[in-house]
C-alpha angles and dihedrals in degrees: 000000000000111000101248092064102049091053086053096047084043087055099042088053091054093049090048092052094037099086088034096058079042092059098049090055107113124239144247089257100038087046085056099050086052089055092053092047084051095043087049085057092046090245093143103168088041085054089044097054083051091052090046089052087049104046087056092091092069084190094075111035126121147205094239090039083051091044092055099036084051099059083044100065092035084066088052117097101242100007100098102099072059095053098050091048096060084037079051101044092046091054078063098053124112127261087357106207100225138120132201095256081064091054093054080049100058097038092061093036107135089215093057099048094092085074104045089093092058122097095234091065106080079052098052096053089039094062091035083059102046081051090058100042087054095039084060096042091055093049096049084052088048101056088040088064099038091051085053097053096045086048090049093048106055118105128224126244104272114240097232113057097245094014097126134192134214116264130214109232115247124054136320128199120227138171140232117186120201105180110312103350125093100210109203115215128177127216118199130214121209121214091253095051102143107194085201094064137062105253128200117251127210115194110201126198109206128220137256108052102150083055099048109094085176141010108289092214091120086070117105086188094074082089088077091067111122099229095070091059089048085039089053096049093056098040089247129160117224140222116201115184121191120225134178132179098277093043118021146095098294110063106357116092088184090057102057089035085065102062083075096066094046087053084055091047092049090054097050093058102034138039101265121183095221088204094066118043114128133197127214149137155169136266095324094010089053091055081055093056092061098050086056095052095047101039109022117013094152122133084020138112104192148331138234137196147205131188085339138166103219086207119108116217082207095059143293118329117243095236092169083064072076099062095092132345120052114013131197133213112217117194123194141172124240095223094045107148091192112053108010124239101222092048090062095040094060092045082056094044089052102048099028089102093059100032106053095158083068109104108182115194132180149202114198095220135033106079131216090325108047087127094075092035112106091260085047104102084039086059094046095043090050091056095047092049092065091046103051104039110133131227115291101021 
């Protein structure tokens, strides 16, 4: 064969293989995967040439994929010079989500110690620290802001019972006192929000309880919740109540008792359909969901709820209060850690032939948190749409 043609059908071969051998090339997120198996083994220079290889596609690192790449190659004989450039390059990243309390942390890691005698180090915790003084800075800012807009946007009580007034869409901050607490609540606007009409009203019970020491109602993130976007969608007010431990959804009557009184508060102010206010929520709120349904449903035209335990801490749930009337739709994952599905499943199977306005739906995989999952507010949108169609559709 003449030589010419040897070196072309060399190079065709080569084209040809060229995209397949592309394609075969792992990715960021299979090369991490390989770093955490080899982690796992203690095979710590074999995990940081994954992480190297990694790290290679600048677009998708991150500051937690940095931190662990980094004790890995702290644990790698030779690597440290490596090590202290990704703990380096992390200390550079934008809105760097770190406290001081993370930076303690770091300084005393066992897997890290291996750097403490390098110069680089002082620097590294220095700028760490500065990260988290202005991360802290910013949210303090932040919830100072936010505090301000949900004050500015509540409404008065008109002085004339119906005589509503215009709202501004987005959220408002109210209050409803029992005793001596002054429970916050929030109410939120949609864009479509007509003073003139009845509107439907969804009353959601967030979740984590048993972990709020205090009312979250600082927090500008609560705009995230699902239920705002699905909300949103159905021209739908909302009613947010805040719980904590010593005053939430789990062990408090008066708590709970109390959302009765912010549902009376919202309609004062806003053009409520009565017929049509639902309560619902998610993990503990959703617990709290079904106290309401099976003990007082009243006001109420249904329930829904997510990743619940249908089991009350302040006695057995009337679930024959479920046999006609309102009824509530509970969706849970199969793989849930938290509250396991089978345990909810039997408690179903066992009451399903008295409370037939239970509808229990599930999804095999998610979680605890398929809520916040990207099928999440799918997931959420689809429930509530079998809860609040309305007659004759």
């Amino acid at each position: 064969m003449p030589r010419a043609l040897t070196v072309a059908t060399l190079l065709l071969a080569l084209l040809l293989l060229a995209p397949q051998a592309r394609a075969q090339a792992p990715t960021y997120a299979q090369l991490l995967e390989t770093a955490a198996q080899q982690l796992g083994q203690q095979n710590y220079c074999e995990a940081t040439t994954s992480f190297a290889l990694a790290f290679a596609d600048s677009t998708q690192v991150g500051p937690f994929d940095l931190y662990a790449g980094a004790g890995a190659a702290a644990q790698c004989p030779g690597r440290q010079a490596q090590a202290v450039g990704w703990l380096l390059q992390l200390s550079r990243q934008p809105n760097l989500p770190i406290s001081a309390p993370d930076v303690d942390n770091m300084a005393q890691a066992e897997n890290l110690r291996s750097l403490h005698s390098r110069p680089e180090w002082p620097r590294f915790l220095a700028n760490l620290r500065q990260a988290a003084t202005r991360r802290a800075e910013d949210a303090r800012r932040a919830a100072a802001a936010w505090q301000d807009k949900i004050r500015a946007q509540a409404l008065p009580v008109p002085a004339r019972k119906g005589a509503f007034a215009p709202a501004k869409p987005g959220f408002a901050l109210y209050y409803a006192p029992v005793d001596t607490v002054q429970v916050p609540y929030l109410v939120y606007v949609p864009a479509t929000y007509d003073a003139s009409r009845p509107t439907d009203l969804l009353v959601y019970l967030h979740g984590g309880i048993v972990t709020a020491t205090q009312f979250r109602v600082a927090d500008p993130d609560v705009v995230h919740e699902p239920i705002f976007a699905a909300a949103a969608a159905r021209n739908a007010l909302v009613l947010y109540p805040f719980g904590r431990q010593s005053f939430g959804w789990l062990e408090q009557r008066a708590a709970l008792d109390n959302v009765h009184t912010m549902v009376a508060q919202v309609k004062q102010r806003y053009h409520v359909d009565s017929r049509r206010v639902y309560l619902g929520g998610m993990s503990n709120g959703g617990t709290g969901a079904f106290w309401f349904a099976c003990q007082s449903p009243r006001g109420f035209a249904g329930f829904f709820a997510v990743a619940a335990l249908p089991v009350s801490a302040l006695g057995p749930l009337n679930f024959k209060q479920l046999r006609r009337g309102a009824p509530i739709y509970s969706l849970n994952a199969e793989d849930d850690a938290v509250f396991a599905y089978p345990r909810v499943a039997a408690i179903y199977a066992q009451q399903k032939s008295v409370a037939r306005q239970w509808h229990f739906l599930s999804r095999p995989t998610g979680g605890h948190s398929f809520l916040y999952a990207p099928e999440g507010p799918a997931l959420l949108d689809g429930l509530l749409g079998q809860l609040m169609q309305k007659p004759g559709r």
